[in-house]
C-alpha positions in Angstrom: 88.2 41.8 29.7 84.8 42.3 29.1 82.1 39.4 28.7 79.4 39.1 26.8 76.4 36.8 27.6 76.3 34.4 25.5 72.3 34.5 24.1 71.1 31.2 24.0 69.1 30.0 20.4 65.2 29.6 21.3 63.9 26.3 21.5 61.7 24.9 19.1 59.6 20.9 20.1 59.1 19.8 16.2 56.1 17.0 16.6 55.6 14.9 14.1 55.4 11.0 13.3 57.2 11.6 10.0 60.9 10.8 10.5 61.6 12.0 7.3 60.0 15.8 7.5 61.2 15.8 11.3 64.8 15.9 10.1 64.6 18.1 7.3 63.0 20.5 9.2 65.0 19.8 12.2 68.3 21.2 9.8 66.5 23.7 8.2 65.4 25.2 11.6 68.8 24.7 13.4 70.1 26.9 10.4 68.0 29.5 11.5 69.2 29.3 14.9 66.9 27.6 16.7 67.6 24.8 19.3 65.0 21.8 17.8 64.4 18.7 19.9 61.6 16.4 17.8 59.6 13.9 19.4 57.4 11.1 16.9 54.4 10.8 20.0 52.9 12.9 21.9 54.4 11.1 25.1 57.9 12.0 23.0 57.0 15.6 23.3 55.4 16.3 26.6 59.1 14.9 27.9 60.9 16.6 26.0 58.9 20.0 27.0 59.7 19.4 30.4 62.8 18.9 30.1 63.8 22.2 27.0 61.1 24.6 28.1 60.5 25.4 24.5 59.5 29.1 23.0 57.7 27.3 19.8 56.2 23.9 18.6 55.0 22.3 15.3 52.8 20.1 15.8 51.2 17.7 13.8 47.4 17.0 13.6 47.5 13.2 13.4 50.6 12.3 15.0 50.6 8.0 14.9 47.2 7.2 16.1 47.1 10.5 18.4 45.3 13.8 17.8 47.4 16.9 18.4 44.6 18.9 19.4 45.3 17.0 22.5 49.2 18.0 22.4 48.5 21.8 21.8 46.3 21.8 24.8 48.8 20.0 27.1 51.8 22.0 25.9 49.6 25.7 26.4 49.3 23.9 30.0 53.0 22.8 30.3 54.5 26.4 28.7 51.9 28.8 28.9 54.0 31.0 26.4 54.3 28.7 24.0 53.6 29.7 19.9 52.6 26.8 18.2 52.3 26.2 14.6 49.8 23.3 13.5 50.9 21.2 10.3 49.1 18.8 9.1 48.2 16.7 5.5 44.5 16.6 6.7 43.0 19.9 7.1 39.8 21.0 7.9 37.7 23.7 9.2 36.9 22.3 12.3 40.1 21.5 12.9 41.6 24.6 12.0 39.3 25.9 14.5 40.0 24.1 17.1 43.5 24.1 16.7 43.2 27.9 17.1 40.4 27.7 20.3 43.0 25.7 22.5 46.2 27.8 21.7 47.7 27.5 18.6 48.7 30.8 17.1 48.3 29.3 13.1 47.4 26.2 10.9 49.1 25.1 7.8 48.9 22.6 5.2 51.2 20.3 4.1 53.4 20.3 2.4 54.9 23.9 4.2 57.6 26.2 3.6 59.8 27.0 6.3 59.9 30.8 5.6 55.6 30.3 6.0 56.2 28.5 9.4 58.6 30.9 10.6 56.1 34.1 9.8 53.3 31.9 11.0 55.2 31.7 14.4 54.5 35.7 14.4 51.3 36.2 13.0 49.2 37.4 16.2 46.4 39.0 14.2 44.3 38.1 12.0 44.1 39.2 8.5 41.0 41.0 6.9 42.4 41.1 3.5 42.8 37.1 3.0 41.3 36.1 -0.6 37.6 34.4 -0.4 37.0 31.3 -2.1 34.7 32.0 -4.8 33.3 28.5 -5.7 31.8 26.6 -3.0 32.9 23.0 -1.4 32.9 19.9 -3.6 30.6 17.6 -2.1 33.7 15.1 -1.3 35.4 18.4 0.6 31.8 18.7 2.7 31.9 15.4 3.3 35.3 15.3 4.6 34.9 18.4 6.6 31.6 16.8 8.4 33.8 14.0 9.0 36.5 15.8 11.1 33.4 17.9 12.7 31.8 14.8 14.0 35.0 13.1 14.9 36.5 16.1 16.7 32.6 16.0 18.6 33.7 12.8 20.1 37.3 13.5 21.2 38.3 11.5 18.3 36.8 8.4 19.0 36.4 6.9 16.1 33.5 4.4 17.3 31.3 6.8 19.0 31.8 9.0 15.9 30.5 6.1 13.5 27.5 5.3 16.0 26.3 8.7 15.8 26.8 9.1 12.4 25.2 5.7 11.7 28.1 3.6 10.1 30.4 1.1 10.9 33.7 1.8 12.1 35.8 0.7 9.7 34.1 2.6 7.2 34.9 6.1 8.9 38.9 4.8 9.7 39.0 4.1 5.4 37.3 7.9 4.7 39.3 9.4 7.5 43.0 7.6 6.2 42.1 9.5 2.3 43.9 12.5 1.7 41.2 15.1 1.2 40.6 16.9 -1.5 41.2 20.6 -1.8 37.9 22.3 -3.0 
């Protein structure tokens, strides 16, 4: 009799603090045949990596009170294969960026399609042909872009951030917990 190998489903670390969008995307993604572990910390998911050796990650931006900047870096270090998708509810340039500099392969905004996570998971290159905004940024969008740009200066410390850009720390953690807008 012959005996096939039995090809194991890739494994996918889901990070997010949202219960909620962890398990429907947990189901949706098992559906497609991958083997999904979530975590709702980045502690959460730096065990669980150890322990799955995962192919792919989502990972949220603001995950609790942690930056997944952090995670992405940590995981690249942890699985140097590793294809991570960013999703987050607060997007910005510098962010984006970022995300990008320490090893993310792509950055979406929620809310996200699975079909657009699972293409984002293959998009190595870049694309030349991606529509240009033709209006500029509202001032509330510049603001909230400086904001992250500032903020992601000073490793997301939010008090060093306010010092330097002279106001008071709660007032940055109230403009940094608003959605922001799109244009």
């Amino acid at each position: 009799m012959n005996h096939k190998p039995i090809e194991q489903a890739p494994g996918l670390l889901l990070v997010d603090d949202d219960e909620v969008l962890c398990q429907v995307l947990s189901r949706a993604l098992g559906k497609r045949e991958f083997t999904v572990q979530t975590a709702h910390s980045s502690e959460q998911a730096l065990l669980a990596a150890q322990s799955m050796h995962p192919e792919y990650a989502i990972v949220d931006l603001r995950i609790g009170q942690d930056s997944g900047l952090n995670l992405i870096q940590q995981l690249v270090e942890l699985e140097p294969g590793i294809r991570i998708v960013v999703l987050t509810g607060y997007a910005s340039i510098s962010t984006a960026v970022e995300s990008i500099k320490l090893g993310a392969l792509h950055y979406l905004t929620k809310p996200a399609d699975v079909e657009d996570i699972l293409k984002a998971f293959h998009h190595d290159q870049g694309n030349a042909d991606i529509e240009l905004q033709s209006e500029p940024m509202s001032a509330k969008r510049m603001e909230w872009e400086h904001l992250q740009k500032v903020l992601n200066d000073y490793d997301g410390n939010i008090s060093a951030a306010a010092r330097a850009m002279g106001m008071h720390r709660r007032t940055l953690q109230r403009k940094l917990s608003k959605k922001p807008v799109q244009r």
